[in-house]
C-alpha positions in Angstrom: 100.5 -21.3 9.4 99.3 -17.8 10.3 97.1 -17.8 13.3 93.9 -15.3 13.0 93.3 -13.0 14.9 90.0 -14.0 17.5 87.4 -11.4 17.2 86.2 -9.9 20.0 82.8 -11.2 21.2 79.8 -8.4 21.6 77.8 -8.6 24.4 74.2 -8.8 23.0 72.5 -5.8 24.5 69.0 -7.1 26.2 65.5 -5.9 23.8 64.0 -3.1 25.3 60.0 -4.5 26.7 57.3 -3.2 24.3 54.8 -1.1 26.3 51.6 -2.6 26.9 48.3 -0.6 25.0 46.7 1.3 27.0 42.8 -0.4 28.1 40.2 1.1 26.2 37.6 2.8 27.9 35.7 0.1 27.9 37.8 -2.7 28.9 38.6 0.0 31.8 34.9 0.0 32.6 34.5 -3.7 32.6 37.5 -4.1 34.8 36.1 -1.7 37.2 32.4 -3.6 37.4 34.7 -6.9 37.9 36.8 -9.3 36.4 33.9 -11.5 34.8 32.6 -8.3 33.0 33.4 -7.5 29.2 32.4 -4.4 27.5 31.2 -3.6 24.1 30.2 -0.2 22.5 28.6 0.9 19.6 26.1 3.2 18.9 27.3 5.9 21.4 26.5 3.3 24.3 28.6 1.4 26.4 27.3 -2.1 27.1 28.6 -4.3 30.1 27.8 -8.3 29.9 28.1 -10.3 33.4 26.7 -13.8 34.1 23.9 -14.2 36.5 25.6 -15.3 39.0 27.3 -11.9 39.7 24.3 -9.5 38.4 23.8 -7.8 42.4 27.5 -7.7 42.5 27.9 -6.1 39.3 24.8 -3.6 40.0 26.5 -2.4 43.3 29.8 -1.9 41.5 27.9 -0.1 39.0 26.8 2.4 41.6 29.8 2.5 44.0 32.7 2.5 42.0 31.1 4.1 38.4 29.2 6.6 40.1 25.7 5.6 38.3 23.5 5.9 41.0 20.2 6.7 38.9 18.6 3.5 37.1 16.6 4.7 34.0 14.5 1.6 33.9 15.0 -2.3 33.4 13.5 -4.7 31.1 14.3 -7.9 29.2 14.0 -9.1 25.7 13.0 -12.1 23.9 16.0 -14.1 22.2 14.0 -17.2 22.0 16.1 -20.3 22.0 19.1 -18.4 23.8 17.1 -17.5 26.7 16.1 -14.1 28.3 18.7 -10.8 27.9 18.0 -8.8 31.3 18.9 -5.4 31.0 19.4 -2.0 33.4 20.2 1.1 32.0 22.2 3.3 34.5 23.1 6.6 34.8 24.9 9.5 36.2 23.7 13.3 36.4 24.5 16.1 37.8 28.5 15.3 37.6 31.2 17.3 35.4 30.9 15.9 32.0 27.4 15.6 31.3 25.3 12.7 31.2 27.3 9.0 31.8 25.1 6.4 30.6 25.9 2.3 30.9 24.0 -1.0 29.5 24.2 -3.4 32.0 23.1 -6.9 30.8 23.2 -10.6 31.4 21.4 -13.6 30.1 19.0 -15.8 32.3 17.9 -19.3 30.0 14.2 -20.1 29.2 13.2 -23.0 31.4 14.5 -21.5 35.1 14.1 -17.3 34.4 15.2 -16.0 37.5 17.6 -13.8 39.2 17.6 -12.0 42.7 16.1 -8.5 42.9 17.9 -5.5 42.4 15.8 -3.4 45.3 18.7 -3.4 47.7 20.9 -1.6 45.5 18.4 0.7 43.1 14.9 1.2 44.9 13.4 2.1 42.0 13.9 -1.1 40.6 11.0 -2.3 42.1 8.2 -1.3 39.5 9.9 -3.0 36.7 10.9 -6.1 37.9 7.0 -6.3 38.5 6.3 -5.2 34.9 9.0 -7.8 33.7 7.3 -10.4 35.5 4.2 -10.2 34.4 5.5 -9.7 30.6 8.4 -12.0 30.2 7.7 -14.1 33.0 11.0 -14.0 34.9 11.2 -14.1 38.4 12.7 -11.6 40.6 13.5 -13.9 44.4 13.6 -11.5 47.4 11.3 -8.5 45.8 9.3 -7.3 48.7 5.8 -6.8 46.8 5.5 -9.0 43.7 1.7 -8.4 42.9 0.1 -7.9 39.7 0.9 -4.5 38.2 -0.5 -4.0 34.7 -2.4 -7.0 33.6 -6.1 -8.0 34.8 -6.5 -10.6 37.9 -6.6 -13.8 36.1 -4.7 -13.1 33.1 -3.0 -16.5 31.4 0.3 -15.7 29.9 3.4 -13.5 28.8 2.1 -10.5 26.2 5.4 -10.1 25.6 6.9 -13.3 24.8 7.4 -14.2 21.0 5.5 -17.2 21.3 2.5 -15.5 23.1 -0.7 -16.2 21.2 -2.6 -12.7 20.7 -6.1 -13.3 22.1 -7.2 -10.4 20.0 -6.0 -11.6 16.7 -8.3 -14.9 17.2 -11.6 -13.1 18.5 -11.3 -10.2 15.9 -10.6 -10.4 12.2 -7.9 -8.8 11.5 -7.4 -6.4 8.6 -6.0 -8.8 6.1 -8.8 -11.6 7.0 -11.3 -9.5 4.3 -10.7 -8.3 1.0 -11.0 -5.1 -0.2 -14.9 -3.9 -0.6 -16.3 -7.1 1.7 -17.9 -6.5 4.5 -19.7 -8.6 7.6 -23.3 -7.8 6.4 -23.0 -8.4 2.6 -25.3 -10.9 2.4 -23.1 -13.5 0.6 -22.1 -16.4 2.1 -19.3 -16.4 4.5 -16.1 -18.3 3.5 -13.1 -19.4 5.4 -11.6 -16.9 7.9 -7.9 -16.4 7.1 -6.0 -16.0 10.5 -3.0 -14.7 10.3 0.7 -16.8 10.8 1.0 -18.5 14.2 -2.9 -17.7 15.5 -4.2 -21.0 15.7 -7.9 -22.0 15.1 -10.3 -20.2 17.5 -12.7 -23.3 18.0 -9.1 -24.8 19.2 -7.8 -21.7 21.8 -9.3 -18.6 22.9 -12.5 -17.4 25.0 -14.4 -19.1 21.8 -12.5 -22.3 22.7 -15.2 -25.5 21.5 -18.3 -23.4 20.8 -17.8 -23.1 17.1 -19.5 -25.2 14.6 -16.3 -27.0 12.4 -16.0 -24.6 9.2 -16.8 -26.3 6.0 -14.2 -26.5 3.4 -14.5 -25.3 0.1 -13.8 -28.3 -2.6 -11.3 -28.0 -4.8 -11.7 -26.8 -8.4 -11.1 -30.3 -9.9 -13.9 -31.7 -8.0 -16.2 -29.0 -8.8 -15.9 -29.8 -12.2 -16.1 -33.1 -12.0 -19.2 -32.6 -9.6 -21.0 -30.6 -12.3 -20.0 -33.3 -15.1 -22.1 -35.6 -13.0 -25.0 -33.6 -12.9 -24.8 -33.2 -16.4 -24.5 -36.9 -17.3 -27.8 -37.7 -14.6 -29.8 -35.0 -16.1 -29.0 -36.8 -19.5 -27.6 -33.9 -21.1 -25.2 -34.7 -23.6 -22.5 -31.5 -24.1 -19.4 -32.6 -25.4 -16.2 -30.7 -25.6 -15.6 -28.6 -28.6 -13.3 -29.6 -31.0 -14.0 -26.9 -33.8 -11.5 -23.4 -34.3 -13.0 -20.0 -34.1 -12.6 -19.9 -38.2 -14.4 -22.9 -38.8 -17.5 -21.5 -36.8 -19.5 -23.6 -34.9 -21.4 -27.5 -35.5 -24.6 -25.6 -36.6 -23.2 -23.5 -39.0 -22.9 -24.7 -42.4 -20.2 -24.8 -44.5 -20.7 -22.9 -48.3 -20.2 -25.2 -51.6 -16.7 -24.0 -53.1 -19.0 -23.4 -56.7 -21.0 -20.4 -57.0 -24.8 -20.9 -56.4 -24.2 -23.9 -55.1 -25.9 -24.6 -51.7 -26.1 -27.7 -49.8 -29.5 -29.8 -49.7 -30.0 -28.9 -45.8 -29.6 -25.2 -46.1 -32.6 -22.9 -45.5 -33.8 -21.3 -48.2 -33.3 -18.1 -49.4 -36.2 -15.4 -49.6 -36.7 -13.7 -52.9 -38.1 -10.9 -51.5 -35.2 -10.2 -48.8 -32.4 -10.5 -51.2 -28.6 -9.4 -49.4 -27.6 -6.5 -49.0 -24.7 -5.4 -51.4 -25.3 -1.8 -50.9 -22.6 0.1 -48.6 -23.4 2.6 -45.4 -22.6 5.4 -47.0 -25.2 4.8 -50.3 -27.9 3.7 -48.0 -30.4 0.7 -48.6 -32.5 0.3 -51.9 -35.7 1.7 -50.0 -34.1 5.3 -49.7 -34.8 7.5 -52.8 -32.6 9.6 -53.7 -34.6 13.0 -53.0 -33.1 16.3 -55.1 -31.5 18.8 -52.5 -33.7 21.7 -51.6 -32.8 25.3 -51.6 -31.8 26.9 -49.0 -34.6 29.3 -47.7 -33.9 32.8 -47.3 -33.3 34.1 -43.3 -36.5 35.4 -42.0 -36.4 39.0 -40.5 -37.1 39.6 -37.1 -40.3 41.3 -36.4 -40.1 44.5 -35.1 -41.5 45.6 -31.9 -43.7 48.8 -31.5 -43.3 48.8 -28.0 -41.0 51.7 -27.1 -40.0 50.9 -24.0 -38.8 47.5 -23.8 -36.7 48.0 -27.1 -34.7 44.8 -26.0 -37.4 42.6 -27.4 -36.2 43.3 -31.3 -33.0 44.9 -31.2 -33.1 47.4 -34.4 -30.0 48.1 -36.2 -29.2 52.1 -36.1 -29.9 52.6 -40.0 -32.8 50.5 -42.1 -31.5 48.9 -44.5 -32.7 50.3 -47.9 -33.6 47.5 -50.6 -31.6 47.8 -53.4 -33.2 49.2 -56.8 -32.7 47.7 -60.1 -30.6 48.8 -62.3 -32.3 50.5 -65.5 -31.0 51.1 -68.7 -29.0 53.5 -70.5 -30.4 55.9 -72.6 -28.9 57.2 -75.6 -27.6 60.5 -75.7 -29.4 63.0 -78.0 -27.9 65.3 -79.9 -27.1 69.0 -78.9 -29.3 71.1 -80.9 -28.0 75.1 -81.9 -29.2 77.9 -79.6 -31.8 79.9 -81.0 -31.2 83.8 -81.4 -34.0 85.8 -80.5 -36.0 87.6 -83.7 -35.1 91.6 -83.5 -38.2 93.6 -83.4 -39.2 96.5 -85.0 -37.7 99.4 -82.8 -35.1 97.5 -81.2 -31.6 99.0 -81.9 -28.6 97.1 -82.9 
């Protein structure tokens, strides 16, 4: 046996590390705000999400470590069964660059909308977490003056709340409640007021709460009908469908005897004297003679004026007109007689 030669054994050479990507700018942002924060943009605007929890923590970073140390304005919005999105829009001016702009946001839930005031780190913070108060209804702990801002003394509710009943909408009509051409002082009776999707019934909420009389409802077609069918049968009217086509005419109407003459005993009888007309438009009825056409009559002439000066009166044409003669006869040409010489006289020379 040959022995085989051993081959040598490579060293495995170790995999070179794959380089990590490089953050976005907006995972950079979020990192710098803290490490609970993700980012988002879209829309040329860069939006930051933090819980509750951290919202002063992430404001101050915001402002520190960002650089935004303007706050545009802050509101909230409406997301119904997810709870209230808080939001502050922050800036910075004046740097290199132009104008930095950043959505900060977080989420407070429906039944305990609250968070701690934002006054320490932007002053001007102040007016609109008053303004979100009153219309969302959150609650701002720590704000130094949390009176009433916008709304009257007294003032029941969040205007802007999704499930906020508009007072207006159940005092006024609104445009839909009327059709087109009615109006309040036509005269005719008044019907049901349409109210518009989610406006309950004023007799039921509103200033007008229980002082309305309950509004009749109008009965249903069926039961009109039925209504007026026992009116009919008490007043001992009798009126029963109708079962005869448009052809066949109607129940008074009798029906012609297929044979010619032939009329049926209960038909009226016919005049002698008014016999039917068989005569078309054109030839007119028997009463219209037939009258010969008349001549034409000859144009009259326009009387002449005498008046010289207002020769507008009876325009005259620049020649008369000369009426034309009648033609007379030819006469027969008579024949040419010979010229007579003259008789030469005694005298006279040749």
């Amino acid at each position: 046996m040959t022995d085989t030669p051993e081959t040598p054994e490579v060293p495995e050479t170790p995999a070179e590390p794959v380089p990590a990507a490089e953050p976005t700018p907006a995972e950079r942002t979020a990192a710098s705000v803290g490490p609970w924060a993700s980012a988002t943009e879209a829309y040329d605007l860069l939006t930051v999400d933090v819980p509750a929890e951290h919202w002063i923590e992430a404001l101050t970073a915001a402002r520190d470590v960002l650089g935004l140390a303007f706050l545009d304005w802050l509101s909230a919005v409406d997301d119904l069964d997810r709870g209230f999105a808080v939001c502050a829009h922050l800036a910075a001016v004046g740097g290199p660059g132009g104008v930095r702009r950043l959505l900060l946001r977080t989420r407070v839930p429906r039944e305990k909308a609250e968070l701690p005031t934002a006054v320490g780190v932007y002053a001007g913070a102040a007016w609109h977490e008053r303004e979100t108060l009153e219309m969302f209804g959150i609650g701002f702990t720590g704000h130094p003056h949390p009176v009433t801002l916008l709304l009257p003394d007294g003032f029941e509710g969040h205007p802007l709340r999704k499930d906020f009943v508009l007072a207006a909408r159940v005092a006024k009509d609104w445009p839909g409640a009327k059709e087109p051409g009615e109006s309040a002082d036509h005269g005719g009776p008044a019907r049901r007021k349409m109210q518009p999707a989610g406006v309950p019934d004023p007799n039921e909420w509103g200033p007008l709460k229980g002082t309305l009389p309950p509004v009749a409802e109008r009965p249903a077609r069926g039961a009109a009908r039925a209504g007026a069918a026992r009116t009919g049968a008490a007043a001992g009217v009798d009126r029963p469908r109708r079962t005869r086509s448009v052809e066949a005419g109607s129940a008074s109407q009798a029906e012609a005897a297929p044979g010619a003459g032939a009329t049926p005993a209960d038909a009226p009888p016919v005049r002698a004297d008014r016999p039917r007309r068989t005569r078309s438009v054109g030839e007119g009825s028997v009463s219209q003679a037939a009258e010969p056409a008349e001549p034409p009559e000859a144009p009259r002439r326009t009387a002449r004026t005498q008046s010289s000066d207002a020769p507008w009166h009876a325009p005259v044409p620049a020649h008369d007109e000369q009426p034309e003669q009648p033609e007379q006869p030819e006469q027969p040409e008579r024949p040419q007689q010979p010229e007579q010489q003259p008789e030469k006289q005694d005298g006279d020379s040749a």
